[in-house]
N, C-alpha and C positions, 0 to 999 in steps of 0.2 A: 250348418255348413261353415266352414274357416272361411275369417275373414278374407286372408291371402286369396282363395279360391276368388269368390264374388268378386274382388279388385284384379285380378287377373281374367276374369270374363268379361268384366265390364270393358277393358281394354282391347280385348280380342273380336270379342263380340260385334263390334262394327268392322272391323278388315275383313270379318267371315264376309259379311256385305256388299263387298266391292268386285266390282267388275273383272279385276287382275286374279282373286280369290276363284271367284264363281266359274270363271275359264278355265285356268290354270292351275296356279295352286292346290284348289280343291280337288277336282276331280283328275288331274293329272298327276300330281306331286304327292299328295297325302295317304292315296292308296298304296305307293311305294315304299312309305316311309313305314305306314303302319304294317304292311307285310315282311318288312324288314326285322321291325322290332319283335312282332310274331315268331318270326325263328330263331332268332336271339332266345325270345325268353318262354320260348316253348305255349303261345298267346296267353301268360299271365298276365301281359304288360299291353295296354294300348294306348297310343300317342294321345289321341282325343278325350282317353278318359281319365286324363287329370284334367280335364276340366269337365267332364257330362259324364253320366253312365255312359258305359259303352259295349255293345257283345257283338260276338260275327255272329251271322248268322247263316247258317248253312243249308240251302237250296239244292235243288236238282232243275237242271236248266229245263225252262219248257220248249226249246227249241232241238236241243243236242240231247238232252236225260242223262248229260254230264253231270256233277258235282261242283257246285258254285260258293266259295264262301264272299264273303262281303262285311268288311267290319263295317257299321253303323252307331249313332248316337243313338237311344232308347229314354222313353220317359214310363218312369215305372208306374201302373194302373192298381196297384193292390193288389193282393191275394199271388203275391209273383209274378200278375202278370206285364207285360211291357207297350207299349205301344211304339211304331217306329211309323216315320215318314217319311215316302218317296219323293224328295223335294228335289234331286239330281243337280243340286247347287245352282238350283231357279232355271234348269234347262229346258226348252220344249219339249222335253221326251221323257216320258216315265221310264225311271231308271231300272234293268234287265232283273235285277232281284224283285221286283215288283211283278211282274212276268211270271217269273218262276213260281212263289206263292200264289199265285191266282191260279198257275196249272198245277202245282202239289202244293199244298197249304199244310201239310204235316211234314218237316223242316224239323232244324236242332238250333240252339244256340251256345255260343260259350260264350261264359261269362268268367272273366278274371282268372280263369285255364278250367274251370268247370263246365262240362257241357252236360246241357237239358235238351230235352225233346220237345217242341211245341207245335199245337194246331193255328195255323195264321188266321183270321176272315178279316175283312174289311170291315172297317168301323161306319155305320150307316149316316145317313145323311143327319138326322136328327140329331145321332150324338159329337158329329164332328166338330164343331163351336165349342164344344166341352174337354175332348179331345183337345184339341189348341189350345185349347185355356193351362191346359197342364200343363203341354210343351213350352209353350212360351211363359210359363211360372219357372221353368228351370232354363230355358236359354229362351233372353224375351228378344222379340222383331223376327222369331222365327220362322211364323206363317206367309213373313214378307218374302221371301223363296216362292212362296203357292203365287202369290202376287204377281210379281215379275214374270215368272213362270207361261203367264196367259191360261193355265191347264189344268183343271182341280188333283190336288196332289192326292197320291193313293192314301189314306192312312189305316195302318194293321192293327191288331192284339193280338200279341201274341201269348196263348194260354200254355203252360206248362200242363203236357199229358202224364209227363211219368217220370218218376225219377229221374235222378243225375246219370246221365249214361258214362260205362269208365274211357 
Protein backbone atom coordinates (compact mmCIF):
# COMPACT_ATOMS: atom_id res chain seq x y z
CA UNK A 1 0.00 0.00 0.00
CA UNK A 2 1.52 3.81 -0.72
CA UNK A 3 2.98 5.37 1.72
CA UNK A 4 0.72 8.76 0.99
CA UNK A 5 -2.28 6.31 1.68
CA UNK A 6 -1.23 4.99 5.35
CA UNK A 7 -0.19 8.91 6.24
CA UNK A 8 -3.40 10.10 5.12
CA UNK A 9 -5.40 7.30 7.09
CA UNK A 10 -3.54 7.76 9.93
CA UNK A 11 -4.62 11.46 9.91
CA UNK A 12 -8.26 10.77 9.10
CA UNK A 13 -8.58 7.88 10.89
CA UNK A 14 -9.10 9.57 14.38
CA UNK A 15 -11.73 12.64 13.00
CA UNK A 16 -13.63 9.40 11.64
CA UNK A 17 -13.96 9.06 15.76
CA UNK A 18 -15.44 12.02 16.90
CA UNK A 19 -18.58 12.98 17.97
CA UNK A 20 -19.09 15.86 15.21
CA UNK A 21 -18.11 12.87 12.59
CA UNK A 22 -20.24 10.15 14.01
CA UNK A 23 -23.42 12.65 14.13
CA UNK A 24 -23.07 14.62 11.22
CA UNK A 25 -20.60 14.39 8.92
CA UNK A 26 -20.76 10.77 8.52
CA UNK A 27 -24.00 9.83 8.31
CA UNK A 28 -25.55 13.10 7.17
CA UNK A 29 -22.81 14.66 4.82
CA UNK A 30 -20.83 11.78 3.24
CA UNK A 31 -23.81 9.84 1.96
CA UNK A 32 -24.47 13.09 -0.12
CA UNK A 33 -21.31 13.52 -1.27
CA UNK A 34 -20.57 10.13 -2.26
CA UNK A 35 -24.04 9.93 -4.33
CA UNK A 36 -23.06 12.96 -5.83
CA UNK A 37 -19.79 11.61 -7.15
CA UNK A 38 -21.68 8.41 -8.25
CA UNK A 39 -23.43 10.33 -10.90
CA UNK A 40 -20.75 12.27 -11.97
CA UNK A 41 -18.81 9.41 -12.72
CA UNK A 42 -21.33 6.92 -13.53
CA UNK A 43 -20.03 4.93 -9.60
CA UNK A 44 -16.55 4.31 -10.90
CA UNK A 45 -15.46 6.78 -8.39
CA UNK A 46 -16.08 6.74 -4.59
CA UNK A 47 -15.13 9.38 -2.04
CA UNK A 48 -14.07 6.76 0.85
CA UNK A 49 -12.26 4.65 -1.52
CA UNK A 50 -9.18 6.42 -1.67
CA UNK A 51 -8.61 5.62 1.38
CA UNK A 52 -10.50 1.82 2.13
CA UNK A 53 -12.12 -0.51 -0.38
CA UNK A 54 -15.23 0.61 -1.06
CA UNK A 55 -18.49 -0.87 -3.18
CA UNK A 56 -22.45 -0.12 -3.00
CA UNK A 57 -24.20 -2.50 -2.23
CA UNK A 58 -27.48 -3.03 -3.58
CA UNK A 59 -30.50 -4.41 -1.42
CA UNK A 60 -34.16 -4.66 -1.65
CA UNK A 61 -35.64 -2.86 1.36
CA UNK A 62 -37.18 -5.43 3.79
CA UNK A 63 -39.77 -3.17 4.77
CA UNK A 64 -40.92 -1.39 1.27
CA UNK A 65 -39.27 -4.39 -1.34
CA UNK A 66 -38.00 -1.11 -2.92
CA UNK A 67 -34.42 -0.97 -4.36
CA UNK A 68 -31.75 0.27 -1.83
CA UNK A 69 -28.33 0.99 -2.67
CA UNK A 70 -25.78 2.07 0.12
CA UNK A 71 -22.16 2.77 -0.58
CA UNK A 72 -19.94 1.10 2.33
CA UNK A 73 -16.36 0.44 3.32
CA UNK A 74 -15.53 -3.57 2.71
CA UNK A 75 -12.65 -5.55 4.09
CA UNK A 76 -11.71 -8.20 1.51
CA UNK A 77 -11.97 -12.05 2.86
CA UNK A 78 -10.24 -13.93 -0.12
CA UNK A 79 -11.52 -15.89 -2.72
CA UNK A 80 -13.56 -12.28 -3.59
CA UNK A 81 -15.21 -12.32 -0.97
CA UNK A 82 -16.00 -9.08 1.24
CA UNK A 83 -16.92 -8.64 4.68
CA UNK A 84 -18.81 -5.31 5.51
CA UNK A 85 -19.94 -3.80 8.93
CA UNK A 86 -23.05 -2.51 10.19
CA UNK A 87 -21.34 -0.03 12.70
CA UNK A 88 -23.93 3.09 11.63
CA UNK A 89 -21.11 5.41 12.74
CA UNK A 90 -21.45 3.90 16.50
CA UNK A 91 -25.38 4.71 16.48
CA UNK A 92 -27.79 2.77 18.59
CA UNK A 93 -29.47 1.29 15.60
CA UNK A 94 -28.56 -1.18 13.15
CA UNK A 95 -28.24 0.62 10.12
CA UNK A 96 -31.48 -0.24 7.46
CA UNK A 97 -29.14 -2.05 4.78
CA UNK A 98 -28.54 -4.42 7.54
CA UNK A 99 -32.22 -5.13 7.62
CA UNK A 100 -32.60 -5.64 4.18
CA UNK A 101 -29.78 -8.49 3.81
CA UNK A 102 -31.24 -10.23 6.77
CA UNK A 103 -34.82 -10.22 4.70
CA UNK A 104 -32.98 -10.97 1.02
CA UNK A 105 -29.37 -11.83 1.56
CA UNK A 106 -29.07 -12.42 -2.31
CA UNK A 107 -28.11 -8.55 -3.21
CA UNK A 108 -25.34 -7.15 -5.88
CA UNK A 109 -22.50 -5.10 -5.36
CA UNK A 110 -20.46 -2.55 -7.50
CA UNK A 111 -17.26 -2.24 -7.30
CA UNK A 112 -15.27 0.60 -8.93
CA UNK A 113 -18.51 0.77 -11.91
CA UNK A 114 -18.45 -3.19 -12.00
CA UNK A 115 -21.32 -4.99 -10.45
CA UNK A 116 -21.38 -8.60 -9.04
CA UNK A 117 -24.14 -10.48 -7.52
CA UNK A 118 -23.68 -11.74 -4.00
CA UNK A 119 -25.29 -14.15 -1.18
CA UNK A 120 -24.88 -12.08 2.25
CA UNK A 121 -25.09 -14.41 5.92
CA UNK A 122 -23.95 -13.19 8.94
CA UNK A 123 -20.54 -13.92 10.20
CA UNK A 124 -21.13 -16.28 13.32
CA UNK A 125 -20.06 -15.59 16.74
CA UNK A 126 -16.93 -17.77 16.75
CA UNK A 127 -15.47 -16.13 13.68
CA UNK A 128 -16.36 -12.47 14.52
CA UNK A 129 -12.89 -11.61 16.60
CA UNK A 130 -11.17 -12.70 13.34
CA UNK A 131 -13.52 -10.84 11.40
CA UNK A 132 -12.36 -7.58 13.21
CA UNK A 133 -8.98 -8.58 13.08
CA UNK A 134 -9.09 -7.99 9.30
CA UNK A 135 -10.99 -4.84 9.55
CA UNK A 136 -9.07 -3.11 11.84
CA UNK A 137 -5.78 -4.43 9.89
CA UNK A 138 -7.10 -2.19 7.16
CA UNK A 139 -8.77 0.77 9.15
CA UNK A 140 -7.42 0.04 12.92
CA UNK A 141 -9.97 1.55 16.12
CA UNK A 142 -12.61 0.36 13.85
CA UNK A 143 -14.53 -2.07 16.22
CA UNK A 144 -14.46 1.03 18.53
CA UNK A 145 -17.95 2.05 16.52
CA UNK A 146 -19.32 -1.73 17.96
CA UNK A 147 -18.01 -0.20 21.26
CA UNK A 148 -19.57 3.14 21.71
CA UNK A 149 -22.35 1.73 19.88
CA UNK A 150 -23.62 -0.31 23.29
CA UNK A 151 -25.05 -2.96 20.38
CA UNK A 152 -23.12 -6.01 18.83
CA UNK A 153 -22.60 -4.79 15.24
CA UNK A 154 -24.01 -6.98 12.37
CA UNK A 155 -21.08 -8.26 10.49
CA UNK A 156 -21.66 -9.86 6.71
CA UNK A 157 -19.76 -11.98 3.89
CA UNK A 158 -20.49 -11.35 1.31
CA UNK A 159 -19.87 -14.30 -1.30
CA UNK A 160 -19.83 -13.45 -5.01
CA UNK A 161 -22.62 -16.08 -6.75
CA UNK A 162 -22.09 -15.27 -10.44
CA UNK A 163 -20.57 -13.30 -12.67
CA UNK A 164 -20.13 -9.59 -13.20
CA UNK A 165 -23.62 -8.60 -14.09
CA UNK A 166 -23.64 -5.86 -17.30
Amino acid sequence: MPVAVDVLRSVIAPLTRTRVFRRFLGPRVLPLVERALARLTGGRVQLSALLVPSLVLHTIGAKSGEPRDVPLMYTPDGQGRAIVAGTNFAGSRHPAWTANLLAHPDAAITVRGRRWTVHATMIPDAERDAAWARIEHQWPGYRGYERESGRTVRLFRLQPVRREVP
